[in-house]
Every structure is written in structure tokens, then in C-alpha cells.
N, CA, C and O atoms as a GROMACS GRO file, in nm:
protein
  376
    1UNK      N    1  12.801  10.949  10.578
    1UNK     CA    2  12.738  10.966  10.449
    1UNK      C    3  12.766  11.108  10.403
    1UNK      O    4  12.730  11.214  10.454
    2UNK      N    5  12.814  11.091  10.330
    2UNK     CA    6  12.887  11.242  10.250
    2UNK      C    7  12.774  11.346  10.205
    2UNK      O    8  12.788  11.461  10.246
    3UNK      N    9  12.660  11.317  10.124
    3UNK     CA   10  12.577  11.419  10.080
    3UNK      C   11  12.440  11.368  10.106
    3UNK      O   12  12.332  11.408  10.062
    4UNK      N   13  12.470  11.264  10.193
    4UNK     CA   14  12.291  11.242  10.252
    4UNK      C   15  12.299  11.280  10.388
    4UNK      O   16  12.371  11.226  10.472
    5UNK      N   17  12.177  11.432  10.416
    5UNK     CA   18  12.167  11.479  10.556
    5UNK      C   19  12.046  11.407  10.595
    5UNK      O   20  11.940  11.383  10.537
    6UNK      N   21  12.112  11.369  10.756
    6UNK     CA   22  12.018  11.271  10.786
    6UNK      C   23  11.938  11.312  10.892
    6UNK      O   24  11.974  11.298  11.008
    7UNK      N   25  11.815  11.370  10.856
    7UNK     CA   26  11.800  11.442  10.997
    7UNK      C   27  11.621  11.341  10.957
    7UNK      O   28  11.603  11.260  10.867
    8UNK      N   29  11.521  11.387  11.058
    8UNK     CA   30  11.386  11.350  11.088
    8UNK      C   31  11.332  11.260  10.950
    8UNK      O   32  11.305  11.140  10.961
    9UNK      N   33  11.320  11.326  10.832
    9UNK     CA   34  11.276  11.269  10.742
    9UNK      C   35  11.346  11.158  10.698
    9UNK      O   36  11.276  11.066  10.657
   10UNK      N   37  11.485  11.142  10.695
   10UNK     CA   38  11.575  11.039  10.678
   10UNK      C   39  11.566  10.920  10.724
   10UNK      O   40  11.569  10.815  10.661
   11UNK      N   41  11.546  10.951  10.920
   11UNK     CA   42  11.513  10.852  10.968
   11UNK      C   43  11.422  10.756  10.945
   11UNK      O   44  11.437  10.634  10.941
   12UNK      N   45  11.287  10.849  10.924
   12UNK     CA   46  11.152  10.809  10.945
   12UNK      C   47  11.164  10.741  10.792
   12UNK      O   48  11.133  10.622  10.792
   13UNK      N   49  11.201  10.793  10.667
   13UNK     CA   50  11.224  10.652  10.597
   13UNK      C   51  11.250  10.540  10.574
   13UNK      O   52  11.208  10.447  10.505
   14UNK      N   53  11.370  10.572  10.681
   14UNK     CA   54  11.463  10.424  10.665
   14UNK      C   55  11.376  10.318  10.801
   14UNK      O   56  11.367  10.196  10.791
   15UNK      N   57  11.321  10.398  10.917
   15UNK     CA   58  11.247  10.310  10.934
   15UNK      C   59  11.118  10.242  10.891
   15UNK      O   60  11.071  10.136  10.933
   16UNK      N   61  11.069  10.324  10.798
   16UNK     CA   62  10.992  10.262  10.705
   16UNK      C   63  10.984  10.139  10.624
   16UNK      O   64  10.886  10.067  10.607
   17UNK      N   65  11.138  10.123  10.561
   17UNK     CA   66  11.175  10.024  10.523
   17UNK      C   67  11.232   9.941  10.585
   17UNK      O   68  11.245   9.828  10.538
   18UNK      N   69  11.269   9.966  10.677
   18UNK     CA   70  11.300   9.838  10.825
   18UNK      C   71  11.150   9.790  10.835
   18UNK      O   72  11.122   9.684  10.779
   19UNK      N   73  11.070   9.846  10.889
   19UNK     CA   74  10.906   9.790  10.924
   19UNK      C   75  10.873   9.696  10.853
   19UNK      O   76  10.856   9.578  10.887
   20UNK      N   77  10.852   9.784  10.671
   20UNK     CA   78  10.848   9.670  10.561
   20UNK      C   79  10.918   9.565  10.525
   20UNK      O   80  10.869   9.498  10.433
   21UNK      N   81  11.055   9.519  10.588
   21UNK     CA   82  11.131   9.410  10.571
   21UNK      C   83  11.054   9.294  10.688
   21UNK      O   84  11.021   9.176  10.679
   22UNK      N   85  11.047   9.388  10.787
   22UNK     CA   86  11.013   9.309  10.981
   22UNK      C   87  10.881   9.236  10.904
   22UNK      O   88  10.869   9.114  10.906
   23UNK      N   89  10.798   9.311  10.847
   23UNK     CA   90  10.655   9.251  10.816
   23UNK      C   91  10.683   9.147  10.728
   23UNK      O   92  10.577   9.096  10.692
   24UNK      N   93  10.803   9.080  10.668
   24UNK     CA   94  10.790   8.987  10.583
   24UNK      C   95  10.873   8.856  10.664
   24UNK      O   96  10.914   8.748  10.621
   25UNK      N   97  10.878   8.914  10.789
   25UNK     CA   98  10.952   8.776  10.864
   25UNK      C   99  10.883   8.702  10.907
   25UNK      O  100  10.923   8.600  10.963
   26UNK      N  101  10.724   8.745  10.889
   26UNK     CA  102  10.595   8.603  10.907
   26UNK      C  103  10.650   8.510  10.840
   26UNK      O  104  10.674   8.402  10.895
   27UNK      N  105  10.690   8.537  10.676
   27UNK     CA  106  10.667   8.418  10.600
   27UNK      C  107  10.821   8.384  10.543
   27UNK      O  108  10.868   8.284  10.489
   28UNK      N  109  10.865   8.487  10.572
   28UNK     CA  110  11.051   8.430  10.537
   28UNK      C  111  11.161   8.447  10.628
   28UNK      O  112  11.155   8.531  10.718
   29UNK      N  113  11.271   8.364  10.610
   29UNK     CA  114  11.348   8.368  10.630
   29UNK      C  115  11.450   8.524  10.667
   29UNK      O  116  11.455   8.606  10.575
   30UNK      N  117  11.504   8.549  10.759
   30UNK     CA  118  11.544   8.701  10.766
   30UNK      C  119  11.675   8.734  10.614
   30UNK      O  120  11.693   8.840  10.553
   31UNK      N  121  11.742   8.599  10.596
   31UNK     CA  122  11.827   8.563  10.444
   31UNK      C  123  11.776   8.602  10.333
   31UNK      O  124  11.841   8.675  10.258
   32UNK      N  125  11.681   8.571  10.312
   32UNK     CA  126  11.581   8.578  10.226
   32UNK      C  127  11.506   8.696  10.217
   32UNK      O  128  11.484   8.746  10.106
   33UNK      N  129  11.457   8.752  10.333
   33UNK     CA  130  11.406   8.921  10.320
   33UNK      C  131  11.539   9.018  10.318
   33UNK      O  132  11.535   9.127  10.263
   34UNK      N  133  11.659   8.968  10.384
   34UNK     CA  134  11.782   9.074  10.354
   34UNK      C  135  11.784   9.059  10.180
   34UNK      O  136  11.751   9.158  10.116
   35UNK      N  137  11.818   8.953  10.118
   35UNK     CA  138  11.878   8.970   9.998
   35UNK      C  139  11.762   9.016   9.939
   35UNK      O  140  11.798   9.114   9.875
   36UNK      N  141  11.647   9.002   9.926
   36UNK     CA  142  11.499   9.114   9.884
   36UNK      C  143  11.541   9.240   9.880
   36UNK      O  144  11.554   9.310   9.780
   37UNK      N  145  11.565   9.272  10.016
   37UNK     CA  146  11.643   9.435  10.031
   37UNK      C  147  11.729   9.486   9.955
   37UNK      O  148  11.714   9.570   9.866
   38UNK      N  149  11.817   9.436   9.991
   38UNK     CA  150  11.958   9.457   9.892
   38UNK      C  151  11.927   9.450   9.746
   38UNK      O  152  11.986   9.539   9.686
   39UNK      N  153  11.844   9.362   9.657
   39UNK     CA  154  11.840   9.361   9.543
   39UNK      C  155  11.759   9.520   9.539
   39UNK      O  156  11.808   9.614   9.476
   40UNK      N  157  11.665   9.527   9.595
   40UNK     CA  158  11.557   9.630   9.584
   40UNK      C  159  11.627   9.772   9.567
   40UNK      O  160  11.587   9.863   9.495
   41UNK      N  161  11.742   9.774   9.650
   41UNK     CA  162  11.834   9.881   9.670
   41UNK      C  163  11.923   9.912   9.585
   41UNK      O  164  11.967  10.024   9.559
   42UNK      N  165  11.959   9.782   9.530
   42UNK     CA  166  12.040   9.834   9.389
   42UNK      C  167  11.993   9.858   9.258
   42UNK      O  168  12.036   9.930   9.167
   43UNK      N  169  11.891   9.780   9.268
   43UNK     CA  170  11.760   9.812   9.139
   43UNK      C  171  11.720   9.940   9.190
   43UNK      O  172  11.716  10.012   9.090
   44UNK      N  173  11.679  10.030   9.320
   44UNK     CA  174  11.635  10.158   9.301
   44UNK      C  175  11.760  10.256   9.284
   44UNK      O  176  11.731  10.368   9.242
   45UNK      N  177  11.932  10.221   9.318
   45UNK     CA  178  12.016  10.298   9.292
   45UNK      C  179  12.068  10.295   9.164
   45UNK      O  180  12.133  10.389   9.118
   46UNK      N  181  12.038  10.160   9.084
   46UNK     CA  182  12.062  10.170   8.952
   46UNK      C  183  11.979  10.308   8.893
   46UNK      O  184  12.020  10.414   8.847
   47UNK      N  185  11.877  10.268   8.912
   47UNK     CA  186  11.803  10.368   8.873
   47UNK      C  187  11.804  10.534   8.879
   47UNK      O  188  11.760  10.616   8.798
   48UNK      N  189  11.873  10.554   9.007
   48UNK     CA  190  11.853  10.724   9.063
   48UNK      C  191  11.982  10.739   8.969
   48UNK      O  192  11.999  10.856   8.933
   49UNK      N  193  12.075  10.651   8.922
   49UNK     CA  194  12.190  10.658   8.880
   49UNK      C  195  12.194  10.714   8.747
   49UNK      O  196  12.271  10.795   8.694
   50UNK      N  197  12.064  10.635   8.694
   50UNK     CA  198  12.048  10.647   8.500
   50UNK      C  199  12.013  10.710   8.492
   50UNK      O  200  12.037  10.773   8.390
   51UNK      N  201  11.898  10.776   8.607
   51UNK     CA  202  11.808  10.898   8.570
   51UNK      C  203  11.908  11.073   8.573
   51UNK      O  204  11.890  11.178   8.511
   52UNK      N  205  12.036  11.020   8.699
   52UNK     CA  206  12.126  11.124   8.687
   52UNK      C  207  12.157  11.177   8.591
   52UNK      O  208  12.154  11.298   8.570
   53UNK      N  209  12.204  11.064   8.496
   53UNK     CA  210  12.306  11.081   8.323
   53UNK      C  211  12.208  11.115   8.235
   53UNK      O  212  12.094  11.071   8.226
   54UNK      N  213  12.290  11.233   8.145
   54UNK     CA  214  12.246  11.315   8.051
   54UNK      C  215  12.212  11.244   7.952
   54UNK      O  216  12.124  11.278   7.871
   55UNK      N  217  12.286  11.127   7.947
   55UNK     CA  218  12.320  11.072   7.802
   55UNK      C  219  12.374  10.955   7.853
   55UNK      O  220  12.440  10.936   7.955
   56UNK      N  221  12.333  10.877   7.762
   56UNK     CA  222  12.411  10.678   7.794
   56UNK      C  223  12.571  10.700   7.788
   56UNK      O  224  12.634  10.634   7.870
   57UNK      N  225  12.650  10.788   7.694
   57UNK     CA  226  12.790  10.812   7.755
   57UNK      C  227  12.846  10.867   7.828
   57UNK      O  228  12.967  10.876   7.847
   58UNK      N  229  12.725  10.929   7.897
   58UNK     CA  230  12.814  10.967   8.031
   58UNK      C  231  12.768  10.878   8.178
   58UNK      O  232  12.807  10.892   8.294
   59UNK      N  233  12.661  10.778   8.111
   59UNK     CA  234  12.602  10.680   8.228
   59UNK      C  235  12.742  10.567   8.212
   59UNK      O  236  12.795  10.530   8.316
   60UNK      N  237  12.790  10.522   8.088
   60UNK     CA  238  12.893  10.464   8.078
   60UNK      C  239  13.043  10.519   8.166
   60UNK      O  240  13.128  10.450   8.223
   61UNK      N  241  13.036  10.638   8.152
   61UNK     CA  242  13.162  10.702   8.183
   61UNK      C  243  13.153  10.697   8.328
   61UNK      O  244  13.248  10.660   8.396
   62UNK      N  245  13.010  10.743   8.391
   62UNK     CA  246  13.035  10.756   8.552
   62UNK      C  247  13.005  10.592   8.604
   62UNK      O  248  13.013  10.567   8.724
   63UNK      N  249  12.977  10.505   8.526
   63UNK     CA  250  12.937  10.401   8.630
   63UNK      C  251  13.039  10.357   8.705
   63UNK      O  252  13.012  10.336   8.823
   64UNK      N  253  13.152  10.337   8.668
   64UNK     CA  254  13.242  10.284   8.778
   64UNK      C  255  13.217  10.355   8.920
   64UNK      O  256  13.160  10.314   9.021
   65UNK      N  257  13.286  10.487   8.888
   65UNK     CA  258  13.225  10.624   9.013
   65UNK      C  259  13.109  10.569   9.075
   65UNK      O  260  13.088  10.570   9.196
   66UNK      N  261  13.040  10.525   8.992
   66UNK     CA  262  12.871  10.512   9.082
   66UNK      C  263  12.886  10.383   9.182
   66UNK      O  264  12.839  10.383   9.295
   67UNK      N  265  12.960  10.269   9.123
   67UNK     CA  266  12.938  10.210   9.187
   67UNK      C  267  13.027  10.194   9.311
   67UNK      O  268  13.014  10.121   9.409
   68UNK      N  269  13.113  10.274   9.282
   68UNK     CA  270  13.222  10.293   9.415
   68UNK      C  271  13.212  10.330   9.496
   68UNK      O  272  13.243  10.279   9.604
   69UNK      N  273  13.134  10.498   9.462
   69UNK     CA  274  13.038  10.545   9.587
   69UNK      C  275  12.985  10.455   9.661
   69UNK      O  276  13.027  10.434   9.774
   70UNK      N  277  12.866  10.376   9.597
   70UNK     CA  278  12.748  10.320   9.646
   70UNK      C  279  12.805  10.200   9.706
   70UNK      O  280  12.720  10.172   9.791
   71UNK      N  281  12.918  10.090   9.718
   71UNK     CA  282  13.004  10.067   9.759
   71UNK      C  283  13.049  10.125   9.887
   71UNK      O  284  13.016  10.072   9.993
   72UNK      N  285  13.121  10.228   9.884
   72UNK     CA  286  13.156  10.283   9.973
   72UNK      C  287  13.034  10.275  10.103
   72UNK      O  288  13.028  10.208  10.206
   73UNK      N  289  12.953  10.369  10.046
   73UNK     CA  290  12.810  10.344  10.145
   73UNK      C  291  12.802  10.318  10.198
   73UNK      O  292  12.802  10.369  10.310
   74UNK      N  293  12.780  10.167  10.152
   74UNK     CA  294  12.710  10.094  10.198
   74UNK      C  295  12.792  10.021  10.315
   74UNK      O  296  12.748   9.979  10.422
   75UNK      N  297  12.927  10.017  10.264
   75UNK     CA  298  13.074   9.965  10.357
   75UNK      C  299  13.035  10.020  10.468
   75UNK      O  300  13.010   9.948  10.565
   76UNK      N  301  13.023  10.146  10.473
   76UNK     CA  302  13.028  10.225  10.606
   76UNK      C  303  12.939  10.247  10.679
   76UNK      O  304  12.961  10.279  10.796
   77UNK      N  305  12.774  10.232  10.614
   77UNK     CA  306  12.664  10.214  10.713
   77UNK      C  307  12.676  10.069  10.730
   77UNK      O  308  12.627  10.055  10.842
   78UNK      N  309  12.703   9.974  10.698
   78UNK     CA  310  12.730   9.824  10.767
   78UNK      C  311  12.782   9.806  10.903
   78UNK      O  312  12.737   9.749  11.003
   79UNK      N  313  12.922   9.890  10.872
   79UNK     CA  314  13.014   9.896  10.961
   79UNK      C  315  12.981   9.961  11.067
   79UNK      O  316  13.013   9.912  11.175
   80UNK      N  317  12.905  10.093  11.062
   80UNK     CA  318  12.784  10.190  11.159
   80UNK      C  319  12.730  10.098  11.250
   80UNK      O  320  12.753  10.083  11.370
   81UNK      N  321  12.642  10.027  11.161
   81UNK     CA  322  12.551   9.965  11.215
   81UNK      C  323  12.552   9.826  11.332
   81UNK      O  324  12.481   9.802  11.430
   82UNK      N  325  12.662   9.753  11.272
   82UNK     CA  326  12.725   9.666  11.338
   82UNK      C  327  12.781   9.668  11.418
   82UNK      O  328  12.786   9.578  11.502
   83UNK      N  329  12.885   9.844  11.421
   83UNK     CA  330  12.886   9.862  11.540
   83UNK      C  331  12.855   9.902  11.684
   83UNK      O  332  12.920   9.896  11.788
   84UNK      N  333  12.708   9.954  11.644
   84UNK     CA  334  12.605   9.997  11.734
   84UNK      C  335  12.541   9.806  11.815
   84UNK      O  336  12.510   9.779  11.931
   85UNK      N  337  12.544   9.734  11.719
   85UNK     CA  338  12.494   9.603  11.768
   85UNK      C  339  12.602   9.532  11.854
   85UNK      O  340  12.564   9.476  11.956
   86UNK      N  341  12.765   9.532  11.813
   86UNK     CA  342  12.850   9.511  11.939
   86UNK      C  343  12.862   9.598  12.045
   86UNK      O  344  12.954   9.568  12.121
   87UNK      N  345  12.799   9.696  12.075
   87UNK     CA  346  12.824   9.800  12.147
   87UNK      C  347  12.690   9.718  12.231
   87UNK      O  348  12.712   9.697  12.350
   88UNK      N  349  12.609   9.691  12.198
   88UNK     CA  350  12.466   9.653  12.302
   88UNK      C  351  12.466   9.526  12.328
   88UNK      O  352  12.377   9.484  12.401
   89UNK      N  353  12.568   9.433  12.274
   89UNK     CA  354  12.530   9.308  12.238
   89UNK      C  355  12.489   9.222  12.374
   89UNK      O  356  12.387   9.153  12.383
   90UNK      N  357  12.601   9.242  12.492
   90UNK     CA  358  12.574   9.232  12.564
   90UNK      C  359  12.480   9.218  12.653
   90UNK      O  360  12.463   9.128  12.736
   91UNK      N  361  12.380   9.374  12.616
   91UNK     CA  362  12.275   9.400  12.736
   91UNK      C  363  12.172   9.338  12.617
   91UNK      O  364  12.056   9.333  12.660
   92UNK      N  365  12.184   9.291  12.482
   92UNK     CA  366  12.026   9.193  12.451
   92UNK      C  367  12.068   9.096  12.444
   92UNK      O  368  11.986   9.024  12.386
   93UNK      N  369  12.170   9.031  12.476
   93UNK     CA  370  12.162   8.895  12.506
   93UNK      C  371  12.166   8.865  12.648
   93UNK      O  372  12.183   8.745  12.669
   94UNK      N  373  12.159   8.909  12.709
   94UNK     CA  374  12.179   8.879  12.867
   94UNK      C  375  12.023   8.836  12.941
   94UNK      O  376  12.017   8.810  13.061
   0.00000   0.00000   0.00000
């Protein structure tokens, strides 16, 4: 992640919002609380996005950029992440 430092507070967010997803697997589907997430995430990055731009022509001008970044991202904490889960897969399924 290029300009997000991820140190104590970072974490402790993002497990925050892991917790709040885990707490909705009483009543749903893990499909169903992922795509919750994901919408939630692009509705709050839409947002950090509009609030960036000075002006609606330059929210026009950077959106591609925006969404390439955020794209990007997301590509690469997937890929992070997934690969921390083949790396263990082994010792939690065993």
C-alpha cells in the first residue's frame, strides 16, 4: 500500500471491521456479508474520493485515476491476503 502506513491504529481498524462482518455470520451467509463489505467500501471510497475534488471537474478528471488506484489496492491486498491463507492452509485444515 503506497500511502497507507500501516502501523497499530491501522490494524486495530481493520480488525474492527473484520469483527463487524464475523458478527453478521449469525444470520448470513459469509457471500452475502462479503458483498455488504465490498459495497460499503466503495460507497465509503466513493466518497473520501468526492470529498478530495475541488470541484466536479476535477472529480470528473481524476476518476479514472481513482478508480485505478483503488483497483490496484485492492488487487494487491487480495493477493496479500490469500497468500498468507495458502501459506497456513495446511496447518488449519489438518
Amino acid at each position: 500500500m503506497s500511502d497507507v502506513q500501516r502501523d497499530k491504529a491501522f490494524w486495530d481498524m481493520a480488525d474492527s471491521f473484520i469483527q463487524q462482518a464475523n458478527a453478521h455470520l449469525d444470520k448470513e451467509k459469509p457471500s452475502r456479508v462479503s458483498a455488504s463489505a465490498l459495497f460499503a467500501a466503495a460507497r465509503f471510497n466513493a466518497f473520501v474520493i468526492a470529498a478530495a475534488a475541488e470541484s466536479k471537474a476535477q472529480l470528473i478528471a481524476e476518476k479514472e485515476a481513482a478508480i485505478a488506484y483503488f483497483l490496484n489496492q485492492y488487487e494487491s491486498m487480495l493477493r496479500e491476503n490469500l497468500d498468507e491463507h495458502m501459506a497456513r492452509y495446511d496447518q488449519a485444515n489438518n
